[in-house]
N, CA and C of each residue as an Amber inpcrd file, in Angstrom:
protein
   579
   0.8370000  -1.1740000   0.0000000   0.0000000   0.0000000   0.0000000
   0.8880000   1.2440000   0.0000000   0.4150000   2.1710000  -0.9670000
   0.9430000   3.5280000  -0.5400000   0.6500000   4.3960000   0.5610000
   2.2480000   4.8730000   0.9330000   1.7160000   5.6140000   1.8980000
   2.7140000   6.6970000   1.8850000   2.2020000   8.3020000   1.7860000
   2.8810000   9.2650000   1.3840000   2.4230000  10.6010000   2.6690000
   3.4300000  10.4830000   3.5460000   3.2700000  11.6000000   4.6480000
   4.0600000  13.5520000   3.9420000   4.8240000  12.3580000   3.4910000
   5.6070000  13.6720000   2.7270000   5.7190000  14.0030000   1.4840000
   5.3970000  15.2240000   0.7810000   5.1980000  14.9650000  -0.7320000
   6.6920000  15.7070000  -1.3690000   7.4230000  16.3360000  -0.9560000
   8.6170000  16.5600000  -0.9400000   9.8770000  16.0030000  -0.4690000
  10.6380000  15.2230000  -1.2820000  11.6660000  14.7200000  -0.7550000
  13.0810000  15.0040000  -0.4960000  13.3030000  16.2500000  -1.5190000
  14.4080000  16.5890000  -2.5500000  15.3190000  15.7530000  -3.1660000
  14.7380000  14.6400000  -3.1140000  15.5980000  13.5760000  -3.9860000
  15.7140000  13.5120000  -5.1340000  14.5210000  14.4930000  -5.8060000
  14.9010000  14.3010000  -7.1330000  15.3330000  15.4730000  -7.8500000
  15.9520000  16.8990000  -6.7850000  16.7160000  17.9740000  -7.2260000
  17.6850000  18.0960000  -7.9960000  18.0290000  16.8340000  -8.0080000
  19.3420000  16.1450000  -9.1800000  18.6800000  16.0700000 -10.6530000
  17.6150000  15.8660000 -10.6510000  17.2100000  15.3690000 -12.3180000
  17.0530000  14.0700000 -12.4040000  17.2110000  13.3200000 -11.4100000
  16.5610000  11.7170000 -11.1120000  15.2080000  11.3660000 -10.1720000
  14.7450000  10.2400000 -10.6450000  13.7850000  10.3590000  -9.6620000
  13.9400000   8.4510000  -9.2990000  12.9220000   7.7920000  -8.3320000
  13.3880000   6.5950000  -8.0270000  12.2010000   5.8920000  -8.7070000
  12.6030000   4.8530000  -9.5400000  11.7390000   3.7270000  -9.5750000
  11.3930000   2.7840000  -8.3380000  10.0330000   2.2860000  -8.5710000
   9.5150000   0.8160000  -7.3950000  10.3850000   0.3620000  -7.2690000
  11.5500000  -0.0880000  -7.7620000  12.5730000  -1.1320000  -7.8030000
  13.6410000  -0.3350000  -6.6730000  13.4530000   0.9160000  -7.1150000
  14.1700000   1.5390000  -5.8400000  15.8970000   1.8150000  -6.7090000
  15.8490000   1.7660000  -7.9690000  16.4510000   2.1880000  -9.0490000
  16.9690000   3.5260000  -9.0040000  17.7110000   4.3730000  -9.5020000
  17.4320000   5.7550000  -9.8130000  17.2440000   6.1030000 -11.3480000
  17.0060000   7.1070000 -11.7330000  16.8240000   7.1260000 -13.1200000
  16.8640000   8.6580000 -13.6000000  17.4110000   9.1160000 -14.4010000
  16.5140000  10.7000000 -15.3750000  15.5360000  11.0360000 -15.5110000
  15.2230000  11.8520000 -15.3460000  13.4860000  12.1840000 -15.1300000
  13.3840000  12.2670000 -16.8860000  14.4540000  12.3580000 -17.2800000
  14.0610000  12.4940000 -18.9910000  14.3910000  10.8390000 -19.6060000
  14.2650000   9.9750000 -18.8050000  14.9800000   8.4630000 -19.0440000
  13.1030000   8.1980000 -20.0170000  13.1860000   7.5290000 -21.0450000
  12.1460000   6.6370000 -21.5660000  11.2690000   6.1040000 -20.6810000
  11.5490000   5.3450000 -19.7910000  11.2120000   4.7740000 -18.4980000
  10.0090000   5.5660000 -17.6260000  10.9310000   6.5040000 -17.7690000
   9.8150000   7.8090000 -16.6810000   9.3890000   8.2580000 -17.5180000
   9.0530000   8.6780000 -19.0380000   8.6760000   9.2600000 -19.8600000
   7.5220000   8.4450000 -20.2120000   7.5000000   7.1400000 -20.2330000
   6.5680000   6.3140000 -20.6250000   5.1920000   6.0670000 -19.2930000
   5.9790000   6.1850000 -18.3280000   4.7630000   6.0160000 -17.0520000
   4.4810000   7.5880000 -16.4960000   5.1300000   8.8720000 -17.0570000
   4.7340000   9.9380000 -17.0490000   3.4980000  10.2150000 -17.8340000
   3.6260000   9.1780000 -19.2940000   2.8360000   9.8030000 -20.4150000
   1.4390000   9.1670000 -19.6970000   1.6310000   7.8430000 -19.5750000
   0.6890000   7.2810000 -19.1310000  -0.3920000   8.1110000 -17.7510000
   0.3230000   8.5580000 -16.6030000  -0.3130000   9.3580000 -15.9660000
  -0.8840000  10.9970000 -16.7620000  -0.1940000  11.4020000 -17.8340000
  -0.9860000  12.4830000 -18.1620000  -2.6730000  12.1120000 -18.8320000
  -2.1430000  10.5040000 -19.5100000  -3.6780000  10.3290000 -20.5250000
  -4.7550000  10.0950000 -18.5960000  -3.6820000   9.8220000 -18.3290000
  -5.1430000   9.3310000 -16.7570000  -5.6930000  10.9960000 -16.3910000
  -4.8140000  12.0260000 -16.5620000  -5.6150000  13.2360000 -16.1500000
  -6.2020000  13.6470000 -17.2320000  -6.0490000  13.7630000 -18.7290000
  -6.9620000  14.1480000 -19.1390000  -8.4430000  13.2190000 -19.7950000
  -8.2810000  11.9060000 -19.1120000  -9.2450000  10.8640000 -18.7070000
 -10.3680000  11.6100000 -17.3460000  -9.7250000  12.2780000 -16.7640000
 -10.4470000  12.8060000 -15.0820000 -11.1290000  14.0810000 -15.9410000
 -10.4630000  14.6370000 -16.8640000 -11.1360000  15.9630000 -17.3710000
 -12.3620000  16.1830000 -18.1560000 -12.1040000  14.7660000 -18.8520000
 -13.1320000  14.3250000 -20.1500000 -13.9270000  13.8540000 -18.7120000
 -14.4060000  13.1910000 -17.9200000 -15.6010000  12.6920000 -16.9250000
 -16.3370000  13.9680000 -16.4530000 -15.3280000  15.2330000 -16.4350000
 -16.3830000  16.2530000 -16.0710000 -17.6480000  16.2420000 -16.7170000
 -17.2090000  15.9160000 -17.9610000 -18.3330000  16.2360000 -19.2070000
 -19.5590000  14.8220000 -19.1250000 -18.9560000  13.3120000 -18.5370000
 -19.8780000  12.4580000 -18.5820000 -20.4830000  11.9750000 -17.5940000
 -19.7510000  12.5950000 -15.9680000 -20.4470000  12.0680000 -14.8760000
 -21.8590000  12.0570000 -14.8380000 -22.5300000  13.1980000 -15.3750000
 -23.8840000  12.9060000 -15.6030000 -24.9390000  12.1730000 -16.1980000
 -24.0170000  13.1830000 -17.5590000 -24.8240000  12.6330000 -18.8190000
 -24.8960000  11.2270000 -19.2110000 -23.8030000  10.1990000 -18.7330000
 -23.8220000   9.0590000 -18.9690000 -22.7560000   8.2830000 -17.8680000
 -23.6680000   7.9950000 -16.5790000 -23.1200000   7.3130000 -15.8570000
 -22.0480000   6.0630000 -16.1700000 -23.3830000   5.1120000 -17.2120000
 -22.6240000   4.0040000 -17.4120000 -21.0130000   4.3420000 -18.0560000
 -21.1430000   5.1340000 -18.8950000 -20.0260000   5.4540000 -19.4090000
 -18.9080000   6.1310000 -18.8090000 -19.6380000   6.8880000 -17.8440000
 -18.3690000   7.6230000 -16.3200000 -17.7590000   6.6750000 -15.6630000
 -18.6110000   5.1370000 -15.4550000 -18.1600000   4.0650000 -14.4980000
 -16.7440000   3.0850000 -15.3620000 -16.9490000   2.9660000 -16.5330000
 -15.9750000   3.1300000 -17.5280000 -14.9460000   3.3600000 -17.6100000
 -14.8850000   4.5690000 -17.8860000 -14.0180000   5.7700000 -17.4670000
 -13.2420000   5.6130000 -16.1930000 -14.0370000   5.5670000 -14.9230000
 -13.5190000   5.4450000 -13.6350000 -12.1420000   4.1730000 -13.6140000
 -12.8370000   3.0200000 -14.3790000 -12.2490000   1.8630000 -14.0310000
 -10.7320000   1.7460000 -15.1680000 -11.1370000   2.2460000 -15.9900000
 -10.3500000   2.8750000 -16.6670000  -8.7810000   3.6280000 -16.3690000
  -9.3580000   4.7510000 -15.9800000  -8.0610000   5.4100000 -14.4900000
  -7.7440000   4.4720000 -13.6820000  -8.2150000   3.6380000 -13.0930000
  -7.9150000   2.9240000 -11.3310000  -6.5480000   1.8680000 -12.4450000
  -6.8550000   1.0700000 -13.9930000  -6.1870000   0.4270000 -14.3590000
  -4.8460000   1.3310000 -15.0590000  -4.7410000   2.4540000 -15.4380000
  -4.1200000   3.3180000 -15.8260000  -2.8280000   3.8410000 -14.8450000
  -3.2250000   3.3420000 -13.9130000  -2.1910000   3.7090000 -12.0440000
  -2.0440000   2.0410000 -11.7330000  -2.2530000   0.6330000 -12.4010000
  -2.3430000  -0.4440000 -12.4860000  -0.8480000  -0.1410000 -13.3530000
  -1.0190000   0.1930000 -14.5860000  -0.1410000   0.2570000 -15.6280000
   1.4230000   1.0110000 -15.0130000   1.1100000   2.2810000 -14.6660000
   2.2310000   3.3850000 -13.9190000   3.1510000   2.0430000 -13.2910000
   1.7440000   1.7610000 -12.5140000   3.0730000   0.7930000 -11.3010000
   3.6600000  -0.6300000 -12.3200000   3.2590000  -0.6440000 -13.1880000
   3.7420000  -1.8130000 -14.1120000   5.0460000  -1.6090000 -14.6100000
   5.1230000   0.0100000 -15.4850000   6.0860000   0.1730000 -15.8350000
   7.2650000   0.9530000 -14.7790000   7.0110000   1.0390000 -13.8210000
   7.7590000   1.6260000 -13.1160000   8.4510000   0.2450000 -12.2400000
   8.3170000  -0.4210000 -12.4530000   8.5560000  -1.6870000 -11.8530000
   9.4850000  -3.0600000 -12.8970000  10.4600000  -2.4380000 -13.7230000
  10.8680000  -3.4560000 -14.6430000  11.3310000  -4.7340000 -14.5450000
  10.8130000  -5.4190000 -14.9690000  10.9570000  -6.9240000 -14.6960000
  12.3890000  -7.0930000 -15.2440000  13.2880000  -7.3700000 -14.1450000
  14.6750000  -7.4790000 -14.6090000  14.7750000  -9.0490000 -14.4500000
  14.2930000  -9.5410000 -14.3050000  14.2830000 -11.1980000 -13.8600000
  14.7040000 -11.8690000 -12.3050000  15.1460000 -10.6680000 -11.6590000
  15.4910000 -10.7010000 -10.4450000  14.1560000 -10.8430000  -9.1570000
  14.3600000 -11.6370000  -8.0650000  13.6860000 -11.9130000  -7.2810000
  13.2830000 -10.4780000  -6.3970000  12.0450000 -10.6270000  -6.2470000
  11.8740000  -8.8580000  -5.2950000  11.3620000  -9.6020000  -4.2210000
  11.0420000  -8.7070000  -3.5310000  10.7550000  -9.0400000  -1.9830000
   8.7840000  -9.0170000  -2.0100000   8.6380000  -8.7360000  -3.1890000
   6.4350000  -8.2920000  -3.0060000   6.5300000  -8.7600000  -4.7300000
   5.4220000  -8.9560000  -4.5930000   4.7990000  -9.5300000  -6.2470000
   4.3290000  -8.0650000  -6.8220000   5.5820000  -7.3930000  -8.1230000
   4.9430000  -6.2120000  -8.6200000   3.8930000  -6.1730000  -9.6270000
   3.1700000  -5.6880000  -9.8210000   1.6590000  -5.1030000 -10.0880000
   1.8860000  -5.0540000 -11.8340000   0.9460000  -5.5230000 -11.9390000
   1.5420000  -6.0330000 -13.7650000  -0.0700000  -5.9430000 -14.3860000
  -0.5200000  -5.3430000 -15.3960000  -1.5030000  -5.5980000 -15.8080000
  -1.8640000  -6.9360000 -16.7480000  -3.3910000  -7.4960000 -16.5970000
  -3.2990000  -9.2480000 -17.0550000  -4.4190000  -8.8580000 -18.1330000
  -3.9380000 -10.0690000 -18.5650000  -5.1620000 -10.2040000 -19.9530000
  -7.0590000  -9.7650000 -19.2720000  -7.1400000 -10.1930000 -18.3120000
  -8.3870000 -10.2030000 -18.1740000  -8.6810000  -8.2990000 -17.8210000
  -7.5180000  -7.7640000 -17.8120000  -8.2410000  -5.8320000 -17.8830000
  -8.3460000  -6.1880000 -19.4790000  -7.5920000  -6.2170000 -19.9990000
  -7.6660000  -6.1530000 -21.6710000  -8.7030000  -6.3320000 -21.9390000
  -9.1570000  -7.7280000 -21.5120000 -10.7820000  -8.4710000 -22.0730000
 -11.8600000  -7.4860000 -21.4500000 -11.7300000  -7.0930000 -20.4910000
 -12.7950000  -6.0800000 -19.9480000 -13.0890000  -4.6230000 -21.0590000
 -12.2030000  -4.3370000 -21.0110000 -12.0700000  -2.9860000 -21.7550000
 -12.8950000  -3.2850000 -23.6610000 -12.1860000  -4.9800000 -23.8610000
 -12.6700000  -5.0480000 -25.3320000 -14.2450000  -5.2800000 -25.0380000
 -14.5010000  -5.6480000 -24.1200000 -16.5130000  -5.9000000 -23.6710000
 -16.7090000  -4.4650000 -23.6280000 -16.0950000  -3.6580000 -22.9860000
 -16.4900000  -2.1540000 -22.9130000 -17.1530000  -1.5290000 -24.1690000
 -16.0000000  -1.8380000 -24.9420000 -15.8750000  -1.1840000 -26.3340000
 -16.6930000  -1.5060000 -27.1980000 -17.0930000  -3.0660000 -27.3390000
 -18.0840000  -3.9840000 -28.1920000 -19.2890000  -3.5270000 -27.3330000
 -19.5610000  -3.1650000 -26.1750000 -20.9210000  -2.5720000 -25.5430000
 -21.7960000  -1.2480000 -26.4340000 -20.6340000  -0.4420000 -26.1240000
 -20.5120000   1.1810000 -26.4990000 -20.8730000   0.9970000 -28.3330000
 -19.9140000   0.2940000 -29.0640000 -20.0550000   0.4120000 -30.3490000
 -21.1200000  -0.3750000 -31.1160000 -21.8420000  -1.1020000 -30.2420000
 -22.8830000  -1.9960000 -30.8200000 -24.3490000  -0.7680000 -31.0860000
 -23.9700000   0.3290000 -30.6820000 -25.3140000   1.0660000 -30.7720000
 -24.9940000   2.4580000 -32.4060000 -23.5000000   2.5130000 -33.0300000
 -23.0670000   3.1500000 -33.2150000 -22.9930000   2.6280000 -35.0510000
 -23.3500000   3.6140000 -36.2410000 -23.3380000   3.4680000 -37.5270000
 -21.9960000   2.9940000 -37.6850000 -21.1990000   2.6140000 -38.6570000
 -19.8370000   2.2670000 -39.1340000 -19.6760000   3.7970000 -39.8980000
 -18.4820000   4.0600000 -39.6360000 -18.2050000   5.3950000 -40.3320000
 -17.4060000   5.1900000 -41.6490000 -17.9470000   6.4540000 -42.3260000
 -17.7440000   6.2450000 -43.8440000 -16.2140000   7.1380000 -43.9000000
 -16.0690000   7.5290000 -42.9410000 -14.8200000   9.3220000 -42.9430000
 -14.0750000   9.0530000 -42.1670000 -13.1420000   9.4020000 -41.5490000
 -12.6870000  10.0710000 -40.5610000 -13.4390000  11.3150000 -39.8630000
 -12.9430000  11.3630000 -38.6500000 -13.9190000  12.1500000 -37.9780000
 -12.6510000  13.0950000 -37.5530000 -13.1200000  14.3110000 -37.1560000
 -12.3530000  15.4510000 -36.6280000 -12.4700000  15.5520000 -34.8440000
 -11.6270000  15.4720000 -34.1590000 -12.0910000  15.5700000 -32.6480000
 -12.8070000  17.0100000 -32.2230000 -13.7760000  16.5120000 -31.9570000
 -14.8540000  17.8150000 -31.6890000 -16.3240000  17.2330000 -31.5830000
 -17.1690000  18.0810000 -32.0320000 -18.2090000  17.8830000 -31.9900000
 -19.1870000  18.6240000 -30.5950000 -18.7560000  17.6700000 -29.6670000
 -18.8990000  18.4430000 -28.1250000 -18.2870000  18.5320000 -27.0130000
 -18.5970000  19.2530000 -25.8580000 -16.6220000  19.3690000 -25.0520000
 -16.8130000  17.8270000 -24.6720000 -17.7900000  16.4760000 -24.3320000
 -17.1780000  15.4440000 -23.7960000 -16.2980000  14.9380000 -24.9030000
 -17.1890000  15.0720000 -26.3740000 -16.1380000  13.9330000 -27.1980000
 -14.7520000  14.7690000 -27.6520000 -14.5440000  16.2130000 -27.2030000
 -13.5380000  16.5710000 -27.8190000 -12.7570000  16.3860000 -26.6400000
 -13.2120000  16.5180000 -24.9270000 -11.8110000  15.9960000 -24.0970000
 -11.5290000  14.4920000 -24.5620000 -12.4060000  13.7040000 -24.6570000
 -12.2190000  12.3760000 -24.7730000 -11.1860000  12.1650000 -26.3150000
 -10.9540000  12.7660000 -26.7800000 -10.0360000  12.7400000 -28.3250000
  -8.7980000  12.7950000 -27.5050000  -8.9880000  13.9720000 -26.8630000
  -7.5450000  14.6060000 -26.6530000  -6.9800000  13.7440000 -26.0380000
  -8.0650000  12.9540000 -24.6740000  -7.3680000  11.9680000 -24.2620000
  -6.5800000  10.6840000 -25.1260000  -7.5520000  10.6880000 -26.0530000
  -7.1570000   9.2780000 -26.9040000  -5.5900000   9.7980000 -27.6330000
  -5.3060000  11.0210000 -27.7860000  -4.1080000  11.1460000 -28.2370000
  -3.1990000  11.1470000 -27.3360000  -3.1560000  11.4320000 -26.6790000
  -2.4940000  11.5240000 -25.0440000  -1.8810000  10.3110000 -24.7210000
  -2.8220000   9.1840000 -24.7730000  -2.7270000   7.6570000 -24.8570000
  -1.9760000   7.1730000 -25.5000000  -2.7410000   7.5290000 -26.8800000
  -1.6870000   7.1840000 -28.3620000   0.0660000   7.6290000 -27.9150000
   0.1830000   8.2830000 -27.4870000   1.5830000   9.1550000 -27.2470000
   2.2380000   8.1220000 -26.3350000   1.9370000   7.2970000 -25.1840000
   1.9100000   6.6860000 -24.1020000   2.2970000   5.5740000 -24.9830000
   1.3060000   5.1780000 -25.5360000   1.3370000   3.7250000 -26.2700000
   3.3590000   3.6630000 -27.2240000   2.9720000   4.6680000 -27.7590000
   4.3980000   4.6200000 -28.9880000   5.6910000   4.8440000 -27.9990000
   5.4040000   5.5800000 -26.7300000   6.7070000   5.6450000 -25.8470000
   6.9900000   4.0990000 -25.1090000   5.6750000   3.2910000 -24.9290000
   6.0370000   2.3000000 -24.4860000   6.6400000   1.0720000 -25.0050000
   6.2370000   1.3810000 -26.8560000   6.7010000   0.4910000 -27.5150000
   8.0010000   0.9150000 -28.1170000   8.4560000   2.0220000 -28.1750000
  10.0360000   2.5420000 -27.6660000  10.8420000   1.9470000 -27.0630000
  10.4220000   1.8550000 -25.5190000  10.9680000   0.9920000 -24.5150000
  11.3180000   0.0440000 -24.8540000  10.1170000  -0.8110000 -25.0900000
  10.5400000  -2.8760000 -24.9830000  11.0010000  -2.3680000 -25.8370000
  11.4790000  -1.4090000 -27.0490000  12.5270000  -2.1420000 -28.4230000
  14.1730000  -1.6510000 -27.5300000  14.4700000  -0.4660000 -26.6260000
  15.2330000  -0.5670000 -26.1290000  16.2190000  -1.3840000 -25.4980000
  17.3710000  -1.5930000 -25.4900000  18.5080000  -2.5020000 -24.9720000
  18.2450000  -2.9480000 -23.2060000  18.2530000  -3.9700000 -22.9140000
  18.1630000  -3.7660000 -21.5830000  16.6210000  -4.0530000 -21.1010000
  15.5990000  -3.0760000 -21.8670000  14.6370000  -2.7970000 -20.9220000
  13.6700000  -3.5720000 -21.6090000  12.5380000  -3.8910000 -20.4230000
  11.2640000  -5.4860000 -20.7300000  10.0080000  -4.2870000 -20.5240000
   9.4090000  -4.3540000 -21.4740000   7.9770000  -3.9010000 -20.7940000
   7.1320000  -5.3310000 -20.9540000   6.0910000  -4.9790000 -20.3340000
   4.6800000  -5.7150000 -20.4290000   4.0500000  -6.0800000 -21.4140000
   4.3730000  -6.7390000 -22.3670000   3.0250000  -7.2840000 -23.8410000
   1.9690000  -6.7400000 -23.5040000   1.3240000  -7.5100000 -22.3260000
   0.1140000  -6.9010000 -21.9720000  -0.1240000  -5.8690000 -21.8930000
   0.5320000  -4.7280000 -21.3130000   0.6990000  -3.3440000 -20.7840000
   0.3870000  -3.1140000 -22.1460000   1.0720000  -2.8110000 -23.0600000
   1.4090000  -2.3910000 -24.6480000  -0.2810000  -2.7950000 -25.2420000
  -0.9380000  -3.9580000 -24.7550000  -2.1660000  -4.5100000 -25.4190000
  -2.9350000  -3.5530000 -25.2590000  -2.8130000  -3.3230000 -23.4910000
  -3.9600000  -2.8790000 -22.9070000  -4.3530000  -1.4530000 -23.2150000
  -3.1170000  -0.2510000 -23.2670000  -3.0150000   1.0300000 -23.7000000
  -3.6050000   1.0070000 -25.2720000  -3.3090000   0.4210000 -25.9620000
  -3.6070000  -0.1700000 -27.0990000  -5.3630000   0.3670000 -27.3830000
  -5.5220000  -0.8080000 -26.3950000  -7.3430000  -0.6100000 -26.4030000
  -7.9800000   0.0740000 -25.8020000  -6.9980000   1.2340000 -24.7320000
  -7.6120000   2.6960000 -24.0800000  -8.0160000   3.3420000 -25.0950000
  -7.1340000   3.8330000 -26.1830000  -7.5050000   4.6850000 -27.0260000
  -8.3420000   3.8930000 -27.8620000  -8.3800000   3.2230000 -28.5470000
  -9.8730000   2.2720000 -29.0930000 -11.1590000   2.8480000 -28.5320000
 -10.8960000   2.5160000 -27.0850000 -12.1830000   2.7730000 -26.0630000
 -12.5410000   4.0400000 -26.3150000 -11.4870000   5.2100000 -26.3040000
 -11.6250000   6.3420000 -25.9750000 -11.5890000   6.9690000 -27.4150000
 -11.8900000   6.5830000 -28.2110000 -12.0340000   7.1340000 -29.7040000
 -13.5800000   6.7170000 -29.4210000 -13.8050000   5.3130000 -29.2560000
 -15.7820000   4.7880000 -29.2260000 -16.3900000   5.5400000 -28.3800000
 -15.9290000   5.8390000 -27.2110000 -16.3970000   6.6690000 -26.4960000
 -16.8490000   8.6030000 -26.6840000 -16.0020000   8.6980000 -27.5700000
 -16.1230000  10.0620000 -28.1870000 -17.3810000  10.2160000 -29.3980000
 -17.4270000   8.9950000 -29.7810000 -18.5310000   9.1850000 -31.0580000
 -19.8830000   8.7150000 -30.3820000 -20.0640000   7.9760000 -28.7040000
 -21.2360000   7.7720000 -28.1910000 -21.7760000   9.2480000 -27.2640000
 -21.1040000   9.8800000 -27.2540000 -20.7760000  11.2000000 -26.3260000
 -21.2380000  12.1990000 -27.4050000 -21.1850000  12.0870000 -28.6240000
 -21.6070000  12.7450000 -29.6350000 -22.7250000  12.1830000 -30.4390000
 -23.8200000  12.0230000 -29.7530000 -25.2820000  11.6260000 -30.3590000
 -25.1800000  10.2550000 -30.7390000 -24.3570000   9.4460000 -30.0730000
 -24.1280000   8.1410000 -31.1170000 -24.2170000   7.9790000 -32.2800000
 -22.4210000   9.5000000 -32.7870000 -21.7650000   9.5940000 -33.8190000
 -22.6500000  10.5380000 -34.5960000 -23.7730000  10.6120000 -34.5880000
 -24.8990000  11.5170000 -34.9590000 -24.3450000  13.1070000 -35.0950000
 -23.7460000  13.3050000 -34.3160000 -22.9870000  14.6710000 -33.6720000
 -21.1980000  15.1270000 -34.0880000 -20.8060000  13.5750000 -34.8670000
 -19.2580000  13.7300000 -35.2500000 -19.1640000  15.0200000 -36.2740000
 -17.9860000  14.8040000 -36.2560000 -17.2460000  15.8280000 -37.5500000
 -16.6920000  15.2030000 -38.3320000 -17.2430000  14.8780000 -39.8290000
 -16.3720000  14.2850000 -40.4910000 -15.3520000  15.3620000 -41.1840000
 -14.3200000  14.5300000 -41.6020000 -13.1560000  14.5970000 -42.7290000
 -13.2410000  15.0080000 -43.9070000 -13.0310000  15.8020000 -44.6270000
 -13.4690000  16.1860000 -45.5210000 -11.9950000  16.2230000 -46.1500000
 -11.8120000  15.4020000 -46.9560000 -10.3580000  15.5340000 -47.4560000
 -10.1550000  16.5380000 -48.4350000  -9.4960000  17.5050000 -48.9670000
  -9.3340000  18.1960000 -49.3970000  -9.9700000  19.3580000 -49.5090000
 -11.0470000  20.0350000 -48.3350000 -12.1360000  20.4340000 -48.4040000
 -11.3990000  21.8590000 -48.2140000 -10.1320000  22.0780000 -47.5510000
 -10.1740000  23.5040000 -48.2110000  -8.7620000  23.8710000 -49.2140000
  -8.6390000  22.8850000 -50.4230000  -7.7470000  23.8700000 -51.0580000
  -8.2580000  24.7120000 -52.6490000
């Protein structure tokens, strides 16, 4: 369990900060860049719920579970499986969040036309925070698959799956938030030259 009396340490006045492993690292290391990115898509995940706590519970509860696995992930990658014995079993995300999230998604999109376009992120402020998030993600996703190609360093398959199908979620989620897609913006390719 976490437990944080002090939120200042000055330990990381150097430009390092500590991994779970109890590691040190660059705050500009891949490593921290990848479970940084990951905590930004979780805040602008908290920003986009302003817009759905109401309007669509089921879809806020989603969302919620969403974040709680997103701080699942943080501690995943902050925790590199070096093959070495630790003293606690670190926190790894499993196929069965994956499978949850793809029921999420097959829920949400079973009510939704097949799109003929590309869509523009917008429409309304939930589906346009919810874009931003999905790029946010996307960003997360390509830093993590950075990593595992890195020398040395193991990420999670799973981890990589699961981010994978955040933004999936969070693209379906933007076009149910928008009239069920009723409300998108399409693409208009060449529409202004």
């Amino acid at each position: 369990m976490v437990k944080l009396n002090k939120i200042y340490t000055r330990t990381g006045d150097d430009g390092t900060t500590g991994l779970g492993s109890g590691e040190r690292r660059l705050k500009s290391d891949l490593r921290v860049e990848a479970y940084g990115t990951v905590d930004e898509a979780n805040a602008c995940i908290g920003l986009a719920r302003l817009h759905t706590a109401e309007a669509s519970p089921q879809l806020d509860a989603m969302l919620g579970r969403i974040q709680n696995d997103l701080f699942d992930l943080g501690a995943d990658l902050c925790v590199p499986d070096t093959g070495k014995k630790l003293d606690y079993e670190p926190l790894r995300i499993i196929a069965a969040q994956t499978a949850r999230i793809e029921a999420d998604i097959d829920s949400l999109n079973k009510g939704l036309r097949p799109l003929k376009s590309f869509i523009l992120p917008g429409g309304s402020p939930a589906a346009a925070a919810l874009h931003l998030a999905r790029t946010v993600t996307r960003r997360a996703e390509r830093m993590m698959v950075a990593l595992a190609q890195s020398p040395g360093e193991h990420v999670n398959r799973e981890g990589i799956r699961y981010i994978n199908r955040v933004s999936d979620f969070l693209f379906v989620a933007g076009r149910v938030v928008n009239d069920n897609g009723n409300s998108d913006v399409l693409w208009v390719p060449g529409q202004n030259r």
